[in-house]
N, C-alpha and C positions, 0 to 999 in steps of 0.2 A: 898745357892744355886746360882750357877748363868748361864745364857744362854748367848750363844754368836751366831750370824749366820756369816757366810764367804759367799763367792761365788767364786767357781773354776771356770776355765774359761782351755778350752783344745781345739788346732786345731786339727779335726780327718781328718785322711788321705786318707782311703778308704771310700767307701760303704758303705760296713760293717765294723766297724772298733770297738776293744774292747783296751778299756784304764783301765789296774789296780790303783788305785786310792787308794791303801791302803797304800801304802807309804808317802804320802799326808795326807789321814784322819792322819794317825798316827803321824805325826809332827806338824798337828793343835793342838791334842790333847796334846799332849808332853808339846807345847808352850803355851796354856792356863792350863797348872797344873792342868788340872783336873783327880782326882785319880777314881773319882766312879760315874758312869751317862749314859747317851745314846747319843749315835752320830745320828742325822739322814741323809739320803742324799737324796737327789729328785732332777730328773730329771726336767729342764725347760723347757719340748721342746716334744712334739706329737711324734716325727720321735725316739727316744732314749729314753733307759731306763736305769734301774738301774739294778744288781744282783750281789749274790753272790756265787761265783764257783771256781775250784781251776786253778789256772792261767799256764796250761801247753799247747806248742805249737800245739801237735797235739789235743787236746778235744779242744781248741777254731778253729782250722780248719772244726772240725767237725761238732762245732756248728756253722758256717757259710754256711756249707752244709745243715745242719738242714735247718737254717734258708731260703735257696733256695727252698728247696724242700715243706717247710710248708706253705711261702705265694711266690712265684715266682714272681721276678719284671715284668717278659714279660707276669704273665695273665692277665685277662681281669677284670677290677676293676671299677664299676659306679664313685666312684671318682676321677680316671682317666679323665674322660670325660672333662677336662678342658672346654669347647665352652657351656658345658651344666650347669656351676657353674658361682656363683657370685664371682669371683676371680681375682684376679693378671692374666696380660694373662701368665707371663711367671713361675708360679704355676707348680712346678713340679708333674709329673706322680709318686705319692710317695704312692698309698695305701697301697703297702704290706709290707712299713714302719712303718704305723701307726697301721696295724693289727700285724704287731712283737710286738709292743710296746707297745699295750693293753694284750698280750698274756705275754711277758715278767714279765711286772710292772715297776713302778716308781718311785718306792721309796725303802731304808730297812734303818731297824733298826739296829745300833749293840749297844752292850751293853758296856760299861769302867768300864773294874776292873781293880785295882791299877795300873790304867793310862796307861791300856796298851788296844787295842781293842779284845775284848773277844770272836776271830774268833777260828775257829777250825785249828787246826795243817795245813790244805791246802786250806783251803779258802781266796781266795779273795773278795776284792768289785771292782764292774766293771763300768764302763762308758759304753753301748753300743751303739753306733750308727748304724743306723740304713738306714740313707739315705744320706750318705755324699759324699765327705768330704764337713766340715762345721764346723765353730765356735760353739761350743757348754758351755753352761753354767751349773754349777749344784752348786744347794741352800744345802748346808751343815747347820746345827743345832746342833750346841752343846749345854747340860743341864747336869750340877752334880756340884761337888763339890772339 
């Protein structure tokens, strides 16, 4: 058995911004030979998350719409309040960030059979940013054999 951890490192561009990252998991994977085991991936960061969804232009359009319509940057958010926290002053007005990104998740799991990622026919894995653009980091885990 053995583990390995990496850390991907991606500049996201917009706001919202969604990075497929299966292309990647799959060439760690490749590169450490491992034929059977689980990849994990998690987010490092409050503002972004993880999932996985099938990578076509207009459904991630849409989930950007979702995602205005569900926490809206311009409402009114107690963490917002910058002047009222113990913070950085220049602390961005990011809650409906970190309310994507609790609602999102953090992390997933996939599975590696015979070294290959054992996603379904249109599934991706995502990077999603959530308050950028921004350097963003994510902790990859690999474990098998």
């Amino acid at each position: 058995m053995r583990l390995t951890h990496r850390t991907l490192r991606h500049d996201t561009r917009n706001a919202v911004d969604l990075i497929d990252l299966t292309p990647e998991l799959l060439r760690l994977v490749q590169e450490l030979g491992i034929k059977d085991g689980l990849l994990t991936v998690t987010s490092r960061h409050t503002t972004t998350a993880i999932t996985i969804n099938e990578n076509e232009s207009r459904l991630l359009d849409d989930l950007k719409d979702f995602f205005r319509r569900l926490a809206p940057p311009e409402a009114a958010y107690r963490h917002n309040d910058i002047h009222l926290r113990d913070c950085p002053p220049d602390e961005p007005e990011n809650a409906h960030a970190h309310l994507l990104a609790m609602v999102t998740g953090s992390s997933e799991v996939v599975a590696i059979v015979d070294g290959d990622l054992d996603l379904g026919r249109w599934q991706s894995v995502f990077l999603v940013e959530l308050d950028g653009p921004r350097e963003r980091t994510v902790s990859v885990q690999v474990i098998g054999e």
